[in-house]
N, C-alpha and C positions, 0 to 999 in steps of 0.2 A: 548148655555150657560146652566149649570149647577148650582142649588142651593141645597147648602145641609145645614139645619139648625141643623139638629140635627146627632146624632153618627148612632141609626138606620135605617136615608134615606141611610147614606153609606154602608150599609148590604144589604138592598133593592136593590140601585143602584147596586154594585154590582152583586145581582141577577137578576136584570134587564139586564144586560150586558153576562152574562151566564158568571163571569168571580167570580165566589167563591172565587177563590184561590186570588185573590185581598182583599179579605175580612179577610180574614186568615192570610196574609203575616204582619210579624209583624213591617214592616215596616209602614205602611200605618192605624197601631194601634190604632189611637187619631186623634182626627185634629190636635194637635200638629205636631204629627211622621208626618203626611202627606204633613203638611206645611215643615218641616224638606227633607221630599224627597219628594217634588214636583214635580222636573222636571222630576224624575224617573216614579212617578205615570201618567201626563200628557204623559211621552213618551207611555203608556200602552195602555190611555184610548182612545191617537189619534187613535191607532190600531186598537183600538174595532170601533170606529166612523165612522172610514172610510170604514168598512167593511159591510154598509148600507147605507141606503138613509135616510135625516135629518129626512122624514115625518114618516118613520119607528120608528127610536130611540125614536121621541117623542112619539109616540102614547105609548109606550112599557113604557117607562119612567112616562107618567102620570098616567099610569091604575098599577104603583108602587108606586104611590105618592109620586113622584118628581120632585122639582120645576125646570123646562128647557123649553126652550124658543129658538126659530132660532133666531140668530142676525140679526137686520135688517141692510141693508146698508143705507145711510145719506138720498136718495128719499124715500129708504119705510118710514124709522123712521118720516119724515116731513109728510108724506101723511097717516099715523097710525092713525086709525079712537079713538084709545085710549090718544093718543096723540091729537089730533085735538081739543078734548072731554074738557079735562087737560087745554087747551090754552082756549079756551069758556070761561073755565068755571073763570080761571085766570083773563082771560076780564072784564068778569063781574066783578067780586070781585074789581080790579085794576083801571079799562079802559086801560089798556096797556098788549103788552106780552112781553117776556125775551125768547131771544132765543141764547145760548151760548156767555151770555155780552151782544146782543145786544138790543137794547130798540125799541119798534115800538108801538107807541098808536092810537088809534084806531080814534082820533081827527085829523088826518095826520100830526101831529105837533112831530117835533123828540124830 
């Protein structure tokens, strides 16, 4: 996953990617233009992505300061020591957690 808050992480990114000419094409101009051609841009950057290993991209992408992150799948995201942290802390504040709709208090009472 990729975050881009502002216009010049997508100058970066792009430099980060060795891929210039993405930054120049005047498609992909604004966030506007980009949300406009999307799928054209995603079909680019899958190219780039796949053309290394996730641990690679990131490291390359952070040390350009930009916000990406591996996805986790539904076990890591549950066992995500950030996540875990998040629900604690939720407890406390609550005595109960929310975990997509569903209610579980910490009293064993649903």
């Amino acid at each position: 996953m990729v975050t881009l808050v502002t216009e010049a992480q997508y100058g970066r990114l792009c430099s980060a990617l060795a891929r210039e000419d993405l930054a120049a094409d005047p498609r992909f101009g604004s966030f506007a233009l980009r949300a406009d051609c999307a799928e054209d841009l995603a079909d680019e950057l899958r190219k780039v992505f796949l053309s290394d290993t996730t641990a690679s991209w990131l490291s390359r992408l952070h040390a350009a300061d930009i916000i990406a992150d591996r996805i986790l799948n539904p076990s890591e995201w549950i066992d995500n020591e950030h996540v875990l942290r998040r629900v604690r802390c939720a407890q406390r504040r609550r005595g109960r957690k929310r975990f997509r709709g569903a209610n579980a208090r910490n009293d064993g009472q649903q």
